[in-house]
C-alpha positions as CSV (number, residue, x, y, z in Angstrom):
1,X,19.4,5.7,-18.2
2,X,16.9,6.2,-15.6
3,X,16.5,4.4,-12.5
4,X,13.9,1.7,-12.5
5,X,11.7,3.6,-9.7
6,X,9.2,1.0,-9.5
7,X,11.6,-1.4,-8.2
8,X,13.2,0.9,-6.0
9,X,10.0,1.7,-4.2
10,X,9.3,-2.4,-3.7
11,X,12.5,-3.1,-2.1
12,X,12.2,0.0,0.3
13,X,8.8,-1.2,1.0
14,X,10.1,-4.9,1.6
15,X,13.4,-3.5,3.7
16,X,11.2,-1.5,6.1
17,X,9.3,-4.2,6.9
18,X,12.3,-6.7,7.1
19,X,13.4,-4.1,9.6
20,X,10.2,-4.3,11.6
21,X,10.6,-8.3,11.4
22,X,14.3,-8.1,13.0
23,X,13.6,-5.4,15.8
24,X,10.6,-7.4,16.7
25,X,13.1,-10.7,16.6
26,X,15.8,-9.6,18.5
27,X,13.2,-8.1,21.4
28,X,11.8,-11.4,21.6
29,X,15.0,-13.1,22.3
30,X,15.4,-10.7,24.3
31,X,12.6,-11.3,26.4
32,X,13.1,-15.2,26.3
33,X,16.4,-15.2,27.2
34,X,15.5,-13.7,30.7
35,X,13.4,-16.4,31.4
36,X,13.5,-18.8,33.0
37,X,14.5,-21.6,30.9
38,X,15.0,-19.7,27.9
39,X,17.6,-21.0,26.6
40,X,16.1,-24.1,25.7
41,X,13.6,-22.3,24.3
42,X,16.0,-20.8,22.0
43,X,17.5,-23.9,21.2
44,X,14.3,-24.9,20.0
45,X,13.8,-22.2,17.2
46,X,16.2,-21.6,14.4
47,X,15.3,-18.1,14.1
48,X,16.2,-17.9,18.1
49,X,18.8,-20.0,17.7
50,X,20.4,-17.9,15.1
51,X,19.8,-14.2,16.9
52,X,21.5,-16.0,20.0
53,X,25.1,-17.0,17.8
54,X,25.2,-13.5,16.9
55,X,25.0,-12.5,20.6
56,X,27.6,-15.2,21.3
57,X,25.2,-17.9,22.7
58,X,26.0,-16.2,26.2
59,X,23.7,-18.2,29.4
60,X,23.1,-14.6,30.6
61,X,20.5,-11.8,29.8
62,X,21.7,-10.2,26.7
63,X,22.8,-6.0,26.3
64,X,19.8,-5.4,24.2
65,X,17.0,-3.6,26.0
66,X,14.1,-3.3,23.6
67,X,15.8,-0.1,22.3
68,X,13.5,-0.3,19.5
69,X,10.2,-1.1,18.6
70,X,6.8,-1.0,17.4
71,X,5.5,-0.7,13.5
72,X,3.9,2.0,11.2
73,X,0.8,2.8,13.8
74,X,3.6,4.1,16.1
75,X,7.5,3.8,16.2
76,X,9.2,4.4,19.4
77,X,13.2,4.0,19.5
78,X,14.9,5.0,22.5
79,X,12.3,7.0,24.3
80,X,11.5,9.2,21.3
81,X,8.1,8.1,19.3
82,X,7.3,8.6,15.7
83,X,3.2,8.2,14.9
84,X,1.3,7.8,11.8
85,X,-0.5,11.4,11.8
86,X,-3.7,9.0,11.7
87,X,-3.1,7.7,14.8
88,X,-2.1,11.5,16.4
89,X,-5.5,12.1,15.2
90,X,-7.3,9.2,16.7
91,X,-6.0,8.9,20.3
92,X,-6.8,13.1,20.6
93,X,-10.2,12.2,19.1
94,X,-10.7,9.2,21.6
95,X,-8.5,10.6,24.6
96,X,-10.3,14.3,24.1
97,X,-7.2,15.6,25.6
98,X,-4.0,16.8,23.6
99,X,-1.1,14.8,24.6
100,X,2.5,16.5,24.6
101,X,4.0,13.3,23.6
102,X,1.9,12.6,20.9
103,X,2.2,15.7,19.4
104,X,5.9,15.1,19.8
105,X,5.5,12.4,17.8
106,X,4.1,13.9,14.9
107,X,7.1,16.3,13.8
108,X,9.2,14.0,11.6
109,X,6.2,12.9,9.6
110,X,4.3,16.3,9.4
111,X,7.9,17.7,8.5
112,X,8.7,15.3,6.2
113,X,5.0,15.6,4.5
114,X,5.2,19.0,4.5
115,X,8.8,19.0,2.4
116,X,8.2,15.5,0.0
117,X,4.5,15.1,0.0
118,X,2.9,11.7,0.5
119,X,5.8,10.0,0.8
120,X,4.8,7.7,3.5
121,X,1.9,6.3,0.7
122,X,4.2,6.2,-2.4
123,X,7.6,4.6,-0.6
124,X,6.9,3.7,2.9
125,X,3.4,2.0,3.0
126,X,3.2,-2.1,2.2
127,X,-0.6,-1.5,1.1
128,X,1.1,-0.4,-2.2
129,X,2.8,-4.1,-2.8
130,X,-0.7,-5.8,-2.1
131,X,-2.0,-2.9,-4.3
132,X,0.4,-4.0,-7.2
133,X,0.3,-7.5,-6.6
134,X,-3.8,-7.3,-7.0
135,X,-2.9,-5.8,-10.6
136,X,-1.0,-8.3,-11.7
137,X,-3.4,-10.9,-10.7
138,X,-6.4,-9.1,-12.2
139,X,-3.9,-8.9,-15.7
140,X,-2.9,-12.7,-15.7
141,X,-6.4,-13.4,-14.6
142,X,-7.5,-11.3,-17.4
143,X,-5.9,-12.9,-20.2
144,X,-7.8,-16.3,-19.5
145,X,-11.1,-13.8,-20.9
146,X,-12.5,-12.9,-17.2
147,X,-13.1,-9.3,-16.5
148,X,-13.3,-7.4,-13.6
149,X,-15.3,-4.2,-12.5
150,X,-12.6,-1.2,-12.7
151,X,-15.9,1.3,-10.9
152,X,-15.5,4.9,-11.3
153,X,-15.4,4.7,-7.0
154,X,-15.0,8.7,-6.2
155,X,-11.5,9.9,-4.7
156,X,-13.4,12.4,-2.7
157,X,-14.8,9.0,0.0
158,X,-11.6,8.8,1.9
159,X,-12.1,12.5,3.2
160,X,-15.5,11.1,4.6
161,X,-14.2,8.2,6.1
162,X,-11.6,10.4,7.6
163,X,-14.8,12.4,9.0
164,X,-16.6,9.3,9.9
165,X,-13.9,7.9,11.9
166,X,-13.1,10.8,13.9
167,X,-16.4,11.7,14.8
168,X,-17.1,7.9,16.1
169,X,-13.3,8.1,17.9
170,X,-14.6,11.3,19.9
171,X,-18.3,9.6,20.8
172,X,-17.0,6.1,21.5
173,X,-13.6,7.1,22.8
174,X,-11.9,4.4,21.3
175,X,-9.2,4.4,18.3
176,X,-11.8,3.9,15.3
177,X,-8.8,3.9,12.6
178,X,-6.7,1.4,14.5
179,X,-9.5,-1.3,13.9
180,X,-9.0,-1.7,9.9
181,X,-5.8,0.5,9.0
182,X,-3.8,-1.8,6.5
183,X,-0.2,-0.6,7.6
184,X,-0.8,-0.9,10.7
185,X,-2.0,-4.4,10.8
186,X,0.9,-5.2,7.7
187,X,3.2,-3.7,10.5
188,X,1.9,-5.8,13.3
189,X,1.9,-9.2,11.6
190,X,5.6,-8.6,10.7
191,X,6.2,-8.0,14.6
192,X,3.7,-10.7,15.9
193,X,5.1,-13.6,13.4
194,X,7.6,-14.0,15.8
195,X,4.7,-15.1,19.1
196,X,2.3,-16.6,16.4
197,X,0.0,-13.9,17.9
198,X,-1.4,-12.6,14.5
199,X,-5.0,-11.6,15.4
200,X,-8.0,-13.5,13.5
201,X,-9.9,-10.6,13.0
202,X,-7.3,-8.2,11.7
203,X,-7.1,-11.0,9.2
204,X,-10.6,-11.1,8.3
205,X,-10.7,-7.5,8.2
206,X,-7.5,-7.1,5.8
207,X,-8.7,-10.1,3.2
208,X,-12.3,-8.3,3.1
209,X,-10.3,-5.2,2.1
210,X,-8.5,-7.2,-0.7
211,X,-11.4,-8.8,-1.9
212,X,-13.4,-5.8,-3.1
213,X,-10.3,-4.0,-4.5
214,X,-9.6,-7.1,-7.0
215,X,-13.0,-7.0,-8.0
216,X,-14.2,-3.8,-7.8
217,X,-11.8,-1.2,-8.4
218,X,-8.0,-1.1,-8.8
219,X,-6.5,0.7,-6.3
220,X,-9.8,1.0,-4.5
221,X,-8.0,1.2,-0.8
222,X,-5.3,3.7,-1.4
223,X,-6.9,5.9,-4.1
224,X,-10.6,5.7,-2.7
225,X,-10.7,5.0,0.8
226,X,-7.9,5.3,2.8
227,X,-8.3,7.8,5.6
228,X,-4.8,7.9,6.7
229,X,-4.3,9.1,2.5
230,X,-6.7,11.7,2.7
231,X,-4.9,13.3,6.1
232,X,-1.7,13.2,3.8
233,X,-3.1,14.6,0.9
234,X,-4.4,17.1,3.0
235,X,-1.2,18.3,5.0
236,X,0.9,17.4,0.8
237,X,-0.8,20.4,-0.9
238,X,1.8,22.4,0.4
239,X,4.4,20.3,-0.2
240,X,8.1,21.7,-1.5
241,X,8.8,18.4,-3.7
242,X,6.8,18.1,-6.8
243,X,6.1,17.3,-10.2
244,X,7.2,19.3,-12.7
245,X,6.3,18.7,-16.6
246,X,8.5,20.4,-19.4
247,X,5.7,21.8,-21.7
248,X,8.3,22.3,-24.7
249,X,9.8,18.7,-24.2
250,X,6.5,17.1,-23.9
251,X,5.3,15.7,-26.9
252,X,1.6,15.0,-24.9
253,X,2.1,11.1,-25.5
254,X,-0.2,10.2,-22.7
255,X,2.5,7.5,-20.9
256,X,2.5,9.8,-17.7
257,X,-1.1,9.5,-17.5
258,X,-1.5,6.0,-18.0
259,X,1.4,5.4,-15.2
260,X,-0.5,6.9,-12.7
261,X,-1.9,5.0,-9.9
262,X,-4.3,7.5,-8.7
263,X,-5.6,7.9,-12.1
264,X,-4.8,11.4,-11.9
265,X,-2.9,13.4,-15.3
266,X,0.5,14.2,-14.7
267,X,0.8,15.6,-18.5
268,X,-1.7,18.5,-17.2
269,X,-0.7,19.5,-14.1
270,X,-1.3,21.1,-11.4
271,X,-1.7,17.9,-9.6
272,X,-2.8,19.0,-5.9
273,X,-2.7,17.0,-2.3
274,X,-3.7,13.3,-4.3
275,X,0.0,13.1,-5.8
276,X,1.8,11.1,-3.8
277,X,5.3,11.8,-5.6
278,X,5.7,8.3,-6.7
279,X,7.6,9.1,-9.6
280,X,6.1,6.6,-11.9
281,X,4.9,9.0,-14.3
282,X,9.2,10.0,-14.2
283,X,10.0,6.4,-15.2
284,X,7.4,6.3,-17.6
285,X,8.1,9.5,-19.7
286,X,10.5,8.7,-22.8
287,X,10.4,12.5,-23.8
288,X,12.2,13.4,-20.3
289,X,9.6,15.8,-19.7
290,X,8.6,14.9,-16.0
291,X,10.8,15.2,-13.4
292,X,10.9,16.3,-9.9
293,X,11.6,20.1,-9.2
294,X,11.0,21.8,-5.6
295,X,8.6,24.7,-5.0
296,X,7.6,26.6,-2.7
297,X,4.6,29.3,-2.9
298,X,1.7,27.0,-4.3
299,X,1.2,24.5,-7.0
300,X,1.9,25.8,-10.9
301,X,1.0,24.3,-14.0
C-alpha cells in the first residue's frame, strides 16, 4: 500500500508552522515574565497561563533565553542562522556587500536543494496548503455551474520577477522580496499571533495574491510567479533525488500527468529544475511505474 503522500506533505506543512507558533509562544512568555508585572499578565491569557504551568508557575525569570526563533525568511537557533536562499540574495543585493554570516546561513538549504531538489516548495512551504485549499474551493464552487479562468500564465515569469526584484534590491537598497514573499509573511503571522502585531499591509498584500490565483490561474503563485521558486528550480537541476519512470511498467495512463501541480508530465521525463519532488505523480501511479531513484551526473529520461 502506498503512503498517502498528499497527506503527509499537509501535516509537515501544518507541524512546521505549529512549531513556529510555540517557539514564538514560549519567547513571549519569556519576555513577559521579566517584566514587571508579568505575571498578571500571564494570568490573564490562557495561552500564557498554560506555557507558565509547564514552567512550574515559578515568580521568577524563567531558564529559557530565546534559544530559538524567527520563521521561513530566516531561522536562527542558538547563534547559528538558517535563510531562505531568497533572502541571501536580497540583503547582498540591498547591502552590496557579501556578508560571512549570511552566507553561513545558506549551506543547509543550498545543501539540502542541491541533494532533494525543491523540497522547501513541495514539503516545507504553507503557500502549498492555501494553494490546495484555493482548488478545492474553485471544484466545490464549480459544481454550482461557475467557471473560472485556468490562463495559460507562462512558468518562465518567476525567473523575471526574480530579475526584477534583484535589480530594484541593488538600486533601492532595500529587501524587494521581503515585501510580498508568502512564506515569509505565513511565517510571521504564526509568530506575531501571539502580540496581535500582524501587519495590515502584509494582509492586503497576501489576499491580493489569493485573489487572482482563484480566479485566474491554479497554482498561479507557486507555478508562475514565485521568485523564491525560480531560485530553487534553478540551484534543483542538479539535484541527486529524482523522478524516475519505469518505461516497461508504464502503461502511459496519463494519472502522473494529471497529478502534477506544476502541470509538467512526469510520464515523459526528463522533468528539469520545475520538479519540486512532491511525489504526487508516485501516489497517483497504479502501475508502480514512478518512484523516486537518486542520480547523480545530469537528468535522464
Amino acid at each position: 500500500m502506498k503512503p498517502k503522500i498528499s497527506i503527509l506533505r499537509i501535516v509537515l506543512r501544518l507541524l512546521i508552522l505549529a512549531l513556529f507558533f510555540v517557539i514564538a509562544g514560549i519567547n513571549h512568555y519569556s519576555t513577559v515574565k521579566a517584566q514587571q508585572g508579568g505575571q498578571e499578565v500571564i494570568k490573564d491569557s490562557a495561552m500564557l497561563s498554560a506555557i507558565d504551568k509547564l514552567y512550574g508557575s515559578s515568580p521568577h525569570r524563567p531558564i529559557y533565553e530565546h534559544v530559538a526563533g524567527g520563521g521561513l525568511w530566516s531561522f536562527q537557533i542558538k547563534g547559528f542562522r538558517v535563510s531562505d536562499p531568497l533572502a541571501v540574495v536580497s540583503d547582498i543585493a540591498a547591502s552590496k556587500t557579501l556578508h560571512k554570516l549570511m552566507l553561513i546561513s545558506l549551506i543547509i538549504p543550498l545543501v539540502g536543494t542541491l541533494l532533494l531538489g525543491r523540497v522547501f516548495c513541495s514539503w516545507i512551504c504553507p503557500m502549498g496548503l492555501f494553494g490546495d485549499l484555493l482548488l478545492w474551493v474553485r471544484r466545490l464552487i464549480g459544481k454550482v455551474g461557475f467557471s473560472f479562468f485556468n490562463l495559460p500564465v507562462s512558468r518562465r515569469i518567476k525567473y523575471w520577477v526574480l530579475g526584477f526584484g534583484t535589480l530594484v534590491s541593488l538600486v533601492v537598497s532595500i529587501q524587494f522580496f521581503y515585501l510580498f514573499y508568502p512564506p515569509r509573511m505565513i511565517s510571521d503571522w504564526a509568530r506575531d499571533g501571539w502580540t496581535s502585531t500582524i501587519s495590515g499591509v502584509d494582509l492586503v498584500v497576501f489576499g491580493t495574491i489569493l485573489f487572482f490565483e482563484l480566479l485566474l490561474c491554479q497554482r498561479l503563485w507557486c507555478k508562475c510567479l514565485c521568485p523564491g521558486g525560480a531560485l530553487y528550480s534553478l540551484l534543483s537541476k542538479w539535484r541527486i533525488l529524482r523522478i524516475n519512470r519505469d518505461v516497461h511498467a508504464c502503461t502511459a495512463c496519463g494519472k502522473c500527468d494529471d497529478a502534477c501541480p506544476y502541470d509538467l508530465e512526469p510520464g515523459s521525463l526528463p522533468l528539469g529544475g520545475e520538479c519540486d519532488n512532491c511525489g504526487l505523480c508516485v501516489q497517483a501511479c497504479g502501475d508502480d511505474a514512478i518512484h523516486y531513484r537518486l542520480q547523480t551526473g545530469g537528468e535522464k529520461s
